[in-house]
C-alpha positions in Angstrom: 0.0 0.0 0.0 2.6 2.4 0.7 4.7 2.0 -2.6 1.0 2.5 -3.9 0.2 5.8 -2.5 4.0 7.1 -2.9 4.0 6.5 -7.0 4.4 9.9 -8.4 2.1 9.1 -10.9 -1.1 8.7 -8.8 -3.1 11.3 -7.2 -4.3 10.6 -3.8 -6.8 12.5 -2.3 -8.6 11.4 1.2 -10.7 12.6 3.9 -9.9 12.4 7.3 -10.5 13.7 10.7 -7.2 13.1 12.2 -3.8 12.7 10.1 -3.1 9.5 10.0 -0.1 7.5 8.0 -2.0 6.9 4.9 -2.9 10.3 5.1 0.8 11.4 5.0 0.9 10.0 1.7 -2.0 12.2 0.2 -1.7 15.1 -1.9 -4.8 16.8 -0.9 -6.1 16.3 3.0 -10.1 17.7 3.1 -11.1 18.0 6.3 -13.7 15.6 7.2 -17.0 15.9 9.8 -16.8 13.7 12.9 -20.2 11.7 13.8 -20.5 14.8 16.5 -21.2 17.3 13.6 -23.7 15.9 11.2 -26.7 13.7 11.0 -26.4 10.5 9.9 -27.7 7.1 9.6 -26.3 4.0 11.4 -26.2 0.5 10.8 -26.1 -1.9 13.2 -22.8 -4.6 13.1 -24.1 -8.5 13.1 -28.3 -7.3 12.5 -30.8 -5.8 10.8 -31.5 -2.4 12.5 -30.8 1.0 11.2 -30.8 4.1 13.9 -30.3 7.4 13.8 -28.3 10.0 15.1 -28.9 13.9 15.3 -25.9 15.8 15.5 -24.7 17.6 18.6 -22.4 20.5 18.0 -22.2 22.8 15.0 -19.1 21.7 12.1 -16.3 23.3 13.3 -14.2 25.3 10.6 -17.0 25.3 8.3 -16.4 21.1 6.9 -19.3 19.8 4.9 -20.2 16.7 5.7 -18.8 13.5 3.9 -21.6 13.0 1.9 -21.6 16.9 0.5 -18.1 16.3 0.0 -19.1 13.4 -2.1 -22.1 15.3 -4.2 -19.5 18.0 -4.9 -16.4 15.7 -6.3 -19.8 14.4 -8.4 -21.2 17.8 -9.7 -17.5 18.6 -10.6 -17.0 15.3 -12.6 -20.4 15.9 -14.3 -21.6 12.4 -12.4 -26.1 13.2 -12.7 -27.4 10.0 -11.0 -29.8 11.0 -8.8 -27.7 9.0 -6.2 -25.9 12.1 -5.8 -28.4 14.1 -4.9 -29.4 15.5 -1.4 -31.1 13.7 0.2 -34.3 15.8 1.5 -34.5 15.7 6.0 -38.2 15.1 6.9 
């Protein structure tokens, strides 16, 4: 994996909340959300349930989630499946 993220000619891009040693290889670091800032959806390891969690305190610095990090890498590349779209909170 390392000799794979060191080749010059690949571009490595990642998002993290902490720098960690595959991070040290990217080129680009985007800041990522911890569960703390955002809403999401959980499932549960080993069974069938699905929960969800509200978020606690505001994004700190401004980071969009990882999922608006995600429909924006896809509006950039011109990706239009609807899979990319937001998803609208009830």
């Amino acid at each position: 994996m390392k000799q794979a993220l060191a080749r010059k000619d690949v571009f490595v891009a990642g998002i993290e909340v902490a720098m960690t040693d595959s991070m040290a290889y990217a080129d680009v670091v985007l800041p990522a959300c911890t569960h703390f800032e955002h809403a999401d959806l959980y499932p549960a390891y080993g069974q069938q349930y699905l929960q969800r969690a509200e978020a606690v305190i505001r994004p700190c610095r401004r980071k969009p989630s990882n999922t608006e990090i995600f429909r924006r890498l896809a509006a950039k590349f011109g990706l239009t499946d609807p899979a990319f779209g937001r998803a609208t909170p009830n």
